[in-house]
MARZA-353693 format. One line per 5 residues: number of its first residue (from 1); their letters; for each residue y, z, x of C-alpha. Coordinates in Angstrom, 2 decimals. Layout:
N
NUM = A = Y:Z:X | ... $
//
This chain:
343
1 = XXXXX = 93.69:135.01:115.05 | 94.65:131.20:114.92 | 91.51:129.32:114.10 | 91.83:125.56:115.89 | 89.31:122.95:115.08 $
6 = XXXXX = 88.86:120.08:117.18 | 86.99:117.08:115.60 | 85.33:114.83:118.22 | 82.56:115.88:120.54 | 83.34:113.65:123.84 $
11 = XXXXX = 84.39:114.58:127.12 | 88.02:115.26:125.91 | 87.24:117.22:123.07 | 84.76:119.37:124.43 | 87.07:120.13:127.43 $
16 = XXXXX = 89.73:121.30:124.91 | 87.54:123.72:123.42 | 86.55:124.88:126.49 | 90.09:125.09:127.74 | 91.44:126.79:124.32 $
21 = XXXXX = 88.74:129.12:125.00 | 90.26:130.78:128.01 | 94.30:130.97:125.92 | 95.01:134.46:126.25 | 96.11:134.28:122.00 $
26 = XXXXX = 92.48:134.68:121.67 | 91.47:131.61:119.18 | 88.61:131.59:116.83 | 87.27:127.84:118.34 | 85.26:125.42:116.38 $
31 = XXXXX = 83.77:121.97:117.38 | 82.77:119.25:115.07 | 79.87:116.63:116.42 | 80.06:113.60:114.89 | 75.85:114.25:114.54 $
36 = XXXXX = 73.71:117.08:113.66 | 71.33:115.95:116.72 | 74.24:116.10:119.03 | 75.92:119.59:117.78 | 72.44:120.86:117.89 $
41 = XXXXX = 71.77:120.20:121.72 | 75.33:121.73:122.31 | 74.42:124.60:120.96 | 70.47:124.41:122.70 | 72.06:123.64:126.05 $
46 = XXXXX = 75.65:125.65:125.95 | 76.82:122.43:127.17 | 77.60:118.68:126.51 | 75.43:117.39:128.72 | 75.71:113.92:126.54 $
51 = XXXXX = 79.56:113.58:127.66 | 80.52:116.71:129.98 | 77.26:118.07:131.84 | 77.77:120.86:134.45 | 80.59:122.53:132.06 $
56 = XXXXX = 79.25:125.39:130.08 | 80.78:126.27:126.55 | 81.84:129.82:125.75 | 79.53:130.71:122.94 | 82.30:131.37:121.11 $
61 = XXXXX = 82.71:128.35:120.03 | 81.40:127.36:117.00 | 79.22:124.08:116.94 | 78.36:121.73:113.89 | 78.49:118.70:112.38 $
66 = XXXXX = 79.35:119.62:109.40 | 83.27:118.91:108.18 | 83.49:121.30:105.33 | 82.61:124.53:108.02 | 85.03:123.21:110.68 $
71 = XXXXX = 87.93:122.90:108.47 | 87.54:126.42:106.54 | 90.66:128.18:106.95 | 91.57:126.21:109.93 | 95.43:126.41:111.00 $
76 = XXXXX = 95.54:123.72:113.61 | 93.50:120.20:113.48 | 92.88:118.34:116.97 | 91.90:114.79:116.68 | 89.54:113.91:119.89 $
81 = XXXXX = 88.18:111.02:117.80 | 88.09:107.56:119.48 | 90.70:105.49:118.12 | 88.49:103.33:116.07 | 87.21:106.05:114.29 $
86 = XXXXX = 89.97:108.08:113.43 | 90.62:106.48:110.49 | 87.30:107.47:109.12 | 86.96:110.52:110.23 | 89.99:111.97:108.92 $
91 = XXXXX = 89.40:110.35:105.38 | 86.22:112.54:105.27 | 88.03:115.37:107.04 | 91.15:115.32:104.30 | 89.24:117.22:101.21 $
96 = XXXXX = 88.78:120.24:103.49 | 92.39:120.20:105.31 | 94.13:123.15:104.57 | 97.96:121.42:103.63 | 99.73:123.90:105.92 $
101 = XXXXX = 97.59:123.05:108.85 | 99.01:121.36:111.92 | 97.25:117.95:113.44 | 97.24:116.92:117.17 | 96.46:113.89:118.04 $
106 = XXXXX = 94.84:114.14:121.25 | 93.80:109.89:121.35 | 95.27:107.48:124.00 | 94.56:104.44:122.17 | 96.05:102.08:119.08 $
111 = XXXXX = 93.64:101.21:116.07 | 92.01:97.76:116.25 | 92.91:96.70:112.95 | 96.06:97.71:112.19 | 97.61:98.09:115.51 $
116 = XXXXX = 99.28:101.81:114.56 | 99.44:104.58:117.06 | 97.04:107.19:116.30 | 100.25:109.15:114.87 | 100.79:106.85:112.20 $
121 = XXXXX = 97.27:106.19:111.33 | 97.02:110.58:110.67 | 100.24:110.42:108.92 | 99.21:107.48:106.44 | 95.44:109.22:105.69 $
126 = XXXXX = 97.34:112.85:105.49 | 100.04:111.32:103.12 | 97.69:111.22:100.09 | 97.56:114.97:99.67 | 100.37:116.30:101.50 $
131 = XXXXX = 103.25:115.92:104.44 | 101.48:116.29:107.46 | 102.83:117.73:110.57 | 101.87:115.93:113.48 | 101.98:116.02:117.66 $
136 = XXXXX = 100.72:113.81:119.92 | 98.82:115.41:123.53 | 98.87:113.14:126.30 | 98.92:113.39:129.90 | 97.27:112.92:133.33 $
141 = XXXXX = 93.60:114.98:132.52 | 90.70:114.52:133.33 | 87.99:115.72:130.79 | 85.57:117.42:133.62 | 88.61:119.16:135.82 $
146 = XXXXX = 90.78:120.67:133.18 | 87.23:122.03:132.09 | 86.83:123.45:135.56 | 89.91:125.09:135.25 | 91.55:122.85:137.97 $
151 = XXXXX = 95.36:122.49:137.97 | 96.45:120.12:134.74 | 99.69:119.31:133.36 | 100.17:117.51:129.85 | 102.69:117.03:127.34 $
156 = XXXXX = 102.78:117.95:124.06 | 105.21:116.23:121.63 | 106.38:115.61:118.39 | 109.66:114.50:116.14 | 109.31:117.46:113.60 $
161 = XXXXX = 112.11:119.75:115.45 | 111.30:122.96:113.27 | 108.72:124.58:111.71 | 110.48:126.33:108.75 | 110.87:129.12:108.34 $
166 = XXXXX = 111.54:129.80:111.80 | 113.45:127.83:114.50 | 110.26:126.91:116.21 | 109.55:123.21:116.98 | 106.00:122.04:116.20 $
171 = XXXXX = 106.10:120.80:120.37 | 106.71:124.17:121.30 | 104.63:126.07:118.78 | 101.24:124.38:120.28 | 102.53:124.47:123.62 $
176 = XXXXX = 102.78:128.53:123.24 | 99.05:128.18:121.24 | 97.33:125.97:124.05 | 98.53:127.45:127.33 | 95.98:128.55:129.34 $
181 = XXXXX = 95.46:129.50:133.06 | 95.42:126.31:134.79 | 96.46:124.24:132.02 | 100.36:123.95:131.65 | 102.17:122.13:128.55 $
186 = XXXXX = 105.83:120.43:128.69 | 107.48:119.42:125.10 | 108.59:115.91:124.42 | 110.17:114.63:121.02 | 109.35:110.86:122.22 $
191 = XXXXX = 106.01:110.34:120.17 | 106.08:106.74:119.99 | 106.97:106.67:124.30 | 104.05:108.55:125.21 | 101.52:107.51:122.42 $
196 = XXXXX = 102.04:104.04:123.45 | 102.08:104.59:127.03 | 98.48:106.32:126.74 | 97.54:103.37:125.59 | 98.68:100.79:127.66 $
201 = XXXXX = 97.81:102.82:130.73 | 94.54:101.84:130.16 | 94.55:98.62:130.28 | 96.64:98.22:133.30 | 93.71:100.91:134.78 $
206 = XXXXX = 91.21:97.91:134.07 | 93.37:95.23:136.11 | 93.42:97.97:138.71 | 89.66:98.22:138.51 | 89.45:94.52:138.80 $
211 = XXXXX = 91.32:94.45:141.81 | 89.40:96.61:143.61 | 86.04:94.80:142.27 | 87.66:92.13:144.05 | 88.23:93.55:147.08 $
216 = XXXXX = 91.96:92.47:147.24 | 92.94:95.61:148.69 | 95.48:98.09:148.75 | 98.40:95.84:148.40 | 97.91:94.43:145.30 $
221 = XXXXX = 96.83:97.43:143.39 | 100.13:99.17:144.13 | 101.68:96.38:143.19 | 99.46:96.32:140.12 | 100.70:99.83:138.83 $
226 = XXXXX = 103.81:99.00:139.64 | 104.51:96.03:137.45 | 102.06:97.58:134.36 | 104.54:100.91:134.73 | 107.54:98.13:134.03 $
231 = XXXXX = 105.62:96.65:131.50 | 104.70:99.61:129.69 | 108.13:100.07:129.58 | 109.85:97.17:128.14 | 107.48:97.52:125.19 $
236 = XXXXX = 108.04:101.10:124.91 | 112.15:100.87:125.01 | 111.88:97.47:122.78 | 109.71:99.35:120.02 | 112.17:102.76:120.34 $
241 = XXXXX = 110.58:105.43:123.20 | 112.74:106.26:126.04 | 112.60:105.47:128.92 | 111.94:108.50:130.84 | 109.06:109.16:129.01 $
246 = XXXXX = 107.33:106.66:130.87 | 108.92:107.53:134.33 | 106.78:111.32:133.32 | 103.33:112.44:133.22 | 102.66:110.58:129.96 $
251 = XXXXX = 103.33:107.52:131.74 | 103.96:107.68:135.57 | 101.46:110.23:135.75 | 98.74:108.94:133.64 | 98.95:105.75:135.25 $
256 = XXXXX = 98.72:106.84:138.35 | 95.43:108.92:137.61 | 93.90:106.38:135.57 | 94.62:102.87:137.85 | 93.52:105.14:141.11 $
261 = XXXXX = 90.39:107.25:140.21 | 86.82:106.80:139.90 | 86.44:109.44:137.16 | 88.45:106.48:134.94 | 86.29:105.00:132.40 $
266 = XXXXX = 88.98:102.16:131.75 | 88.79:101.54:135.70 | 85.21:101.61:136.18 | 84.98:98.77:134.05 | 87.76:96.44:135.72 $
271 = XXXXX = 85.79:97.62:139.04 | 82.30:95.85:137.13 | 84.06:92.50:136.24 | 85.35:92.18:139.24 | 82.12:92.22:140.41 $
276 = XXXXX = 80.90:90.19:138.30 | 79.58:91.74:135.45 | 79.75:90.66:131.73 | 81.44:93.10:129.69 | 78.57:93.55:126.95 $
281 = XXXXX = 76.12:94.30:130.06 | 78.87:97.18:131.37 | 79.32:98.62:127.23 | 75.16:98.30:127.17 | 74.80:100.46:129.66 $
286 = XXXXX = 77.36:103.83:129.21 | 77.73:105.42:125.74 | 81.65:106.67:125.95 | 84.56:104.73:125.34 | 86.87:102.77:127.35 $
291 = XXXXX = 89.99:102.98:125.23 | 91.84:99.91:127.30 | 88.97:97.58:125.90 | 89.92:97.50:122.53 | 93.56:98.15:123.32 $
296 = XXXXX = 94.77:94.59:124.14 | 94.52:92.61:121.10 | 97.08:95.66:119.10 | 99.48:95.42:122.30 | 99.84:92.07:122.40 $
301 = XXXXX = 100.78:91.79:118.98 | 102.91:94.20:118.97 | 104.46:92.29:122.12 | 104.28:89.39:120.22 | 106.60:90.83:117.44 $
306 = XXXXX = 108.45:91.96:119.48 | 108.97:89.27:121.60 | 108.21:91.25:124.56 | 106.43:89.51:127.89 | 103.13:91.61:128.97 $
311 = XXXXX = 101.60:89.30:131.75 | 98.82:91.75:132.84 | 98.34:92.64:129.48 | 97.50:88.92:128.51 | 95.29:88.45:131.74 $
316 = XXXXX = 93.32:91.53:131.13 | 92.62:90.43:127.30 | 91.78:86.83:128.76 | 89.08:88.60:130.89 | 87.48:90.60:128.21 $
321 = XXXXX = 87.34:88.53:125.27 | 87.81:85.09:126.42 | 86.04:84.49:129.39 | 88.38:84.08:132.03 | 87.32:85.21:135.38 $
326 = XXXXX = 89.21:88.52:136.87 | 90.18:86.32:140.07 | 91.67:83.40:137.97 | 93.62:86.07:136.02 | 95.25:87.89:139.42 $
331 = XXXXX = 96.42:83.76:140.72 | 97.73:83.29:137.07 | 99.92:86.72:137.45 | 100.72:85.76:141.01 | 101.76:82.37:140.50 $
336 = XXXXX = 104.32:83.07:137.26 | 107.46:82.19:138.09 | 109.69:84.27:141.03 | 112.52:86.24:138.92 | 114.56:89.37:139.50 $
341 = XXX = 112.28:92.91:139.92 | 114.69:94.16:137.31 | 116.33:91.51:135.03 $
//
C-alpha cells in the first residue's frame, strides 16, 4: 500500500486527502497540520471546519502535527503549503524525507522573496540530501467540490520522463496513484507553463473581482480574462512554457474558474476593493490565503527581466500595495495606447 502524505491543512490539502481517500489503489493517507490545536479539532470534528466545513474526513486518514510521523515510510510527498511557507516547511520536513520519495507540488503561487516557482524552491531545499523528483498539480478545482466528489479535471506534470527502472514517467505514475471517481488527471511535461500560469491566474482573478466591485459589467470582465490569458502567455512563452499549456485547464481553465466564481478567494478580494475596502481590513477579516496578493511583486520582476509588458499585472500591484484606486487602474489599462490584438 502506497503511503502519501500531504503537508498543509487548508482547503486544498484537506480536499486531497479526502479525494485520495476514495483511489481505488487503496492509500494509507496522512495529513500534517501546521498546529497541534488545529490537527486536534480535525480529528475531534472528522472535519476541517477551520478551512473546509461540511466535508467529512474518512477516518482513515491519519491527523497530526507532527513531521517526523507524517513522513515515516512515506512514498509520495504533496506540498499544500502556501507559497510563503514552503520554504520552511520543507526545511523541517527534509530530515524525515525518505530519498526515494516523490514530491508534488500542489501550490499556485511564486515565493515572495526569491520569485521561484514552487518547483524550484522544492528542488533547491531537496538538493541538500538528495535528487528530488518533482511534479507540479494544477488545474481548475475547487477545494469544497472536488471534496464533494463533483466532476474535476487537473493536470499533473513534470520534466522527469522516466522513473527508472521502468518506462514510467513520474506524470503518469501519480496520475495512475491519484485517480479517483470524479477526479480525472491529464499529464503535461510543461512545469514551468502551468506553474506559472497558476500563478498569474490569480492575479488577473483580482482585476476580475475589481471589476465587478465596480459594477462595470459584463463587458469588461470578458475582456479582462481575455487580455490576462494573453498576458499570461507572453510571460510564459518568453520564460520557456508552451503555449498550449496556457490555452488548457492549467491556464484557460483555471482562469476561467478563478476570474468568474464566488468560491475564488483571489476574486473575492478584487470584488472588496472595488468596493472600497482597504486591503489590510479584507486580510483582517478571513484567515486563508489569497495567493494573487503576494504574487505581483515576483511577476513583475520576472517581467521586468524579461522585458515582458504585464499591464494588468502592474495595475493590480498598484492597487494593493501602492494605493491606487481599482477605478483609476481599469482608465489606466483602457487608455494605453490602441495596438494590434496580436502583435
Amino acid at each position: 500500500m502506497t503511503k502519501i502524505a500531504i503537508l498543509g491543512a487548508g482547503s486544498w490539502g484537506t480536499a486531497l486527502s479526502i479525494i485520495l481517500s476514495r483511489s481505488p489503489r487503496k492509500h494509507e493517507i496522512a495529513l500534517w497540520a501546521r498546529s497541534t490545536e488545529l490537527a486536534n479539532a480535525i480529528v475531534n470534528d472528522g472535519e476541517n471546519k477551520a478551512y473546509l466545513p461540511g466535508c467529512e474526513i474518512p477516518k482513515s486518514v491519519a491527523v497530526t502535527s507532527q513531521l517526523e510521523k507524517t513522513l515515516a515510510q512515506v512514498s509520495i510527498v504533496v506540498s499544500a503549503i502556501p507559497s510563503a511557507h514552503v520554504r520552511a516547511v520543507f526545511t523541517s520536513a527534509l530530515a524525515y524525507l525518505p530519498e526515494d520519495a516523490i514530491i508534488v507540488s500542489a501550490t499556485k503561487g511564486l515565493e515572495p522573496a526569491t520569485n521561484l516557482r514552487m518547483s524550484e524552491v522544492l528542488t533547491q531545499v531537496s538538493s541538500a540530501k538528495f535528487s528530488p523528483r518533482i511534479a507540479v498539480l494544477s488545474g481548475p478545482s475547487f477545494a469544497a467540490e472536488a471534496a464533494r466528489g463533483e466532476p474535476t479535471a487537473v493536470v499533473v506534470a513534470s520534466a522527469d520522463s522516466t522513473i527508472p527502472p521502468s518506462t514510467e514517467s513520474l506524470a503518469a505514475k501519480i496520475q495512475e496513484e491519484f485517480a479517483a471517481p470524479g477526479f480525472r488527471l491529464y499529464t503535461n511535461d510543461d512545469v514551468l507553463g502551468v506553474e506559472l500560469a497558476g500563478a498569474m491566474k490569480n492575479v488577473i482573478a483580482i482585476a476580475a473581482g475589481a471589476c465587478e466591485g465596480l459594477g462595470l459589467g459584463s463587458n469588461a470582465v470578458a475582456a479582462l480574462v481575455t487580455r490576462g490569458l494573453s498576458e499570461m502567455s507572453r510571460l510564459a512563452v518568453a520564460l520557456g512554457g508552451k503555449p498550449e499549456t496556457l490555452a488548457g485547464l492549467a491556464g484557460l481553465g483555471d482562469l476561467v474558474l478563478t476570474c468568474t466564481s464566488k468560491q475564488s478567494r483571489n476574486h473575492q478580494v478584487g470584488v472588496q476593493l472595488g468596493a472600497g475596502k482597504k486591503l489590510g481590513e479584507i486580510l483582517a477579516a478571513t484567515h486563508t490565503v489569497a495567493e494573487g496578493v503576494g504574487t505581483t511583486a515576483p511577476l513583475l520582476a520576472l517581467a521586468r527581466h524579461h522585458k515582458i509588458e504585464l499591464p494588468i499585472t502592474e495595475q493590480v500591484d498598484a492597487i494593493l500595495h501602492h494605493g491606487r484606486a481599482p477605478r483609476e487602474a481599469i482608465r489606466e489599462i483602457m487608455e494605453r495606447p490602441q495596438r494590434r490584438e496580436f502583435a
